[in-house]
C-alpha positions as CSV (number, residue, x, y, z in Angstrom):
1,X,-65.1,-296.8,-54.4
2,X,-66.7,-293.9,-55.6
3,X,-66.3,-294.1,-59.2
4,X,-68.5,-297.7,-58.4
5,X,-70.6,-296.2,-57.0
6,X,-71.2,-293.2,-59.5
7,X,-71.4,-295.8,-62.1
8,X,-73.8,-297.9,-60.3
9,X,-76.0,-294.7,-60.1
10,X,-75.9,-294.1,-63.6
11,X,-76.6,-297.0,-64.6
12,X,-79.9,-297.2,-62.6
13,X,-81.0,-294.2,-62.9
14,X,-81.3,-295.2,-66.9
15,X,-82.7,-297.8,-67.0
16,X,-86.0,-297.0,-65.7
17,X,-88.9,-298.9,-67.4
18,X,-86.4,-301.0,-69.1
19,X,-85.5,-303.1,-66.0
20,X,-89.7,-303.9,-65.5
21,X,-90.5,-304.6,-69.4
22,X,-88.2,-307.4,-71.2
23,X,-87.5,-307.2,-74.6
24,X,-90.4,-308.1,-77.0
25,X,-90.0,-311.8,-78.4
26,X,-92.0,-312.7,-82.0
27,X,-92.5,-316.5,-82.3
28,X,-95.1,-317.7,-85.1
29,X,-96.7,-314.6,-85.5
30,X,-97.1,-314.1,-81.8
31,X,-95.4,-311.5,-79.7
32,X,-94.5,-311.9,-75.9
33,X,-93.5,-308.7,-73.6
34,X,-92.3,-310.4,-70.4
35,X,-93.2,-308.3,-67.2
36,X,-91.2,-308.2,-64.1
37,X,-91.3,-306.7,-60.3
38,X,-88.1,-305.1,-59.8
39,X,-86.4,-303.7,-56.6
40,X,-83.0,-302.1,-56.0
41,X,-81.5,-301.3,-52.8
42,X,-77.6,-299.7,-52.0
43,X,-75.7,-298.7,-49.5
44,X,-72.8,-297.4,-47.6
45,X,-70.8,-296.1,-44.9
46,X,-67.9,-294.2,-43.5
47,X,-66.8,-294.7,-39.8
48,X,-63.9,-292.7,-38.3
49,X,-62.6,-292.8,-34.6
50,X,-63.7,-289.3,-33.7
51,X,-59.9,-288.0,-33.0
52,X,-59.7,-284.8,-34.7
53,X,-55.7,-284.9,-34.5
54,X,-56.1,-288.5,-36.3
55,X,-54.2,-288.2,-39.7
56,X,-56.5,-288.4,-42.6
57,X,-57.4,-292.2,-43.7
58,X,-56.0,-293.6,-40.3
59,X,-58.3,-295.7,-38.3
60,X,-61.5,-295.5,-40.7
61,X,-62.9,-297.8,-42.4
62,X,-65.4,-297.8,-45.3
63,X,-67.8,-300.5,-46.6
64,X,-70.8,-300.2,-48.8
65,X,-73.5,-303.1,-50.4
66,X,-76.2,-303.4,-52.8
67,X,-78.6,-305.7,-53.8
68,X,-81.5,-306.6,-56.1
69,X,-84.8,-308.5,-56.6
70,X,-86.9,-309.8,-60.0
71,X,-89.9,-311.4,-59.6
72,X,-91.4,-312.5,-63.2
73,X,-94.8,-311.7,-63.0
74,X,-96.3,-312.2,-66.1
75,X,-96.0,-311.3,-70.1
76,X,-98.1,-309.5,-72.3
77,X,-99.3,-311.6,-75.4
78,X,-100.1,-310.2,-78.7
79,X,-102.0,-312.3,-81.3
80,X,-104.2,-311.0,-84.5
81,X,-104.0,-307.3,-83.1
82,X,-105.3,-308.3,-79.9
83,X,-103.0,-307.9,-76.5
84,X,-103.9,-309.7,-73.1
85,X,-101.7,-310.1,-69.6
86,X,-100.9,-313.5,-68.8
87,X,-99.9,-313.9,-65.3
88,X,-97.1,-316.4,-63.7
89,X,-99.4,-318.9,-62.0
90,X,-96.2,-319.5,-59.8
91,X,-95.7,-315.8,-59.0
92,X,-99.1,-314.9,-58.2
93,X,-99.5,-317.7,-55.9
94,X,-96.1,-316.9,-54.2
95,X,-97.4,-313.4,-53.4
96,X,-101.1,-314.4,-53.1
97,X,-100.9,-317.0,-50.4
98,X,-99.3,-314.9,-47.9
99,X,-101.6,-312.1,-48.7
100,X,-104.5,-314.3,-48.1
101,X,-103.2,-315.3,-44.7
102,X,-102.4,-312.2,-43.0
103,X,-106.1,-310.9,-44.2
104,X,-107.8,-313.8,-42.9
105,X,-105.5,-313.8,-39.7
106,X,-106.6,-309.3,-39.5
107,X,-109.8,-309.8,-39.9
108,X,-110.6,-312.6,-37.5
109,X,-108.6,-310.1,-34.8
110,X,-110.7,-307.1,-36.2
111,X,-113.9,-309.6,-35.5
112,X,-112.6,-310.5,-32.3
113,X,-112.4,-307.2,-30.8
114,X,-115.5,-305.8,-32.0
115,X,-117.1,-309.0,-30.1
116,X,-115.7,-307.7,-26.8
């Protein structure tokens, strides 16, 4: 288990930017660098009976978990030396519609009080 888990740290720890920003893609003369949310989370755990007697590795157990998220939210397009962000339509209105409700839903409760 812990050799995973040391290789799972490496791992992560280098890859840094690379897990946000694809690889750049050249099609006609036109070059797309996709964009990408990306969250990691890992864990684990020891638990032991709390007998100090116990012999080592008896009644304990271990576990551990991990898991990840990419959300694509958009690419960078280069054409004729000019670059622009295009954003996924899909993506921004997965993340935008929420948004919009929970601020519409604070400020009618920030309204409300300050009616009191």
């Amino acid at each position: 288990m812990t050799n995973l888990v040391v290789k799972l740290a490496e791992n992560i720890g280098t890859m840094g930017v690379k897990s946000a920003y694809g690889e750049p893609v050249t099609i006609d003369g036109v070059t797309i660098l996709p964009v990408a949310l990306v969250q990691f989370g890992f864990g684990g755990g020891i638990e032991g009976d709390g007998d100090p007697d116990a012999e080592a590795g008896s009644a304990s157990s271990s576990g551990g978990g991990g898991g990840g998220l990419s959300v694509p939210v958009g690419a960078y397009v280069t054409e004729n030396g000019r670059a622009r962000f295009e954003p996924n339509l899909i993506a921004l209105l997965a993340v935008g519609i929420p948004f919009l409700w929970v601020a519409g839903h604070t400020v009618s409760r920030v309204i409300r009080a300050f009616k009191r």
